[in-house]
C-alpha positions in Angstrom: 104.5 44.9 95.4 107.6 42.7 96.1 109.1 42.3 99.6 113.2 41.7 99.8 114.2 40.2 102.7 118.8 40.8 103.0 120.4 38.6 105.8 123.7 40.3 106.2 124.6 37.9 109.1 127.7 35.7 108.5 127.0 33.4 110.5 124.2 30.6 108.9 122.9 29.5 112.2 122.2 33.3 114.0 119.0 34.2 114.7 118.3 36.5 111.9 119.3 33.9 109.5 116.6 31.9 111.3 113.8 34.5 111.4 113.7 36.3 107.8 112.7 33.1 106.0 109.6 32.6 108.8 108.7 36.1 108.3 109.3 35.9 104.7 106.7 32.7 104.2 104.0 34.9 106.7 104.7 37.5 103.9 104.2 34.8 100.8 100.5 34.8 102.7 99.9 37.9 101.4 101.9 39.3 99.1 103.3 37.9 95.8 107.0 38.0 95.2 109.1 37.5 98.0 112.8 36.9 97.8 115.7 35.9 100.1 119.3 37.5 99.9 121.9 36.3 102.0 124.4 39.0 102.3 126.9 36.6 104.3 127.4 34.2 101.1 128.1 36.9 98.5 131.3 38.8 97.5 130.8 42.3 97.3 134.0 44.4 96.6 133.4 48.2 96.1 134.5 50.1 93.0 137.8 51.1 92.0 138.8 54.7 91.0 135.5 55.2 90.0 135.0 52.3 87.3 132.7 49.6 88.5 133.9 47.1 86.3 134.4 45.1 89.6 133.3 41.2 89.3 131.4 40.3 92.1 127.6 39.5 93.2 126.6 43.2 93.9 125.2 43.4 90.6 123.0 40.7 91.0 121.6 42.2 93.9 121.0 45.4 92.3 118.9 43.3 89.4 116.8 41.9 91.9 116.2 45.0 93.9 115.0 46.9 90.7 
């Protein structure tokens, strides 16, 4: 099992931004895998007629969450 902790906060100093890596390192206790995404310093632009040929981080995302 792997546990994916998103941030979509922009801000870097709110209190979610604060709490998901504390709760992420109770989780490392437990579980193996654990990762971080931090939704405010990504570009994420949604497709175009259809074609996702856009450039941008979303499909990094999608890589991690599969």
């Amino acid at each position: 099992m792997k546990i994916l902790g998103i941030c979509s906060s922009p801000r870097e100093k709110s209190n979610t931004h604060l709490a998901l890596p504390i709760s992420m390192e109770e989780a490392k206790k437990e579980i193996e895998g654990t990762e971080i995404i931090l939704l405010g310093k990504k570009t994420i632009n949604q497709c175009v007629e259809g074609n996702c040929s856009v450039n941008n981080d979303a499909e990094e995302i999608f890589q991690i969450w599969n």
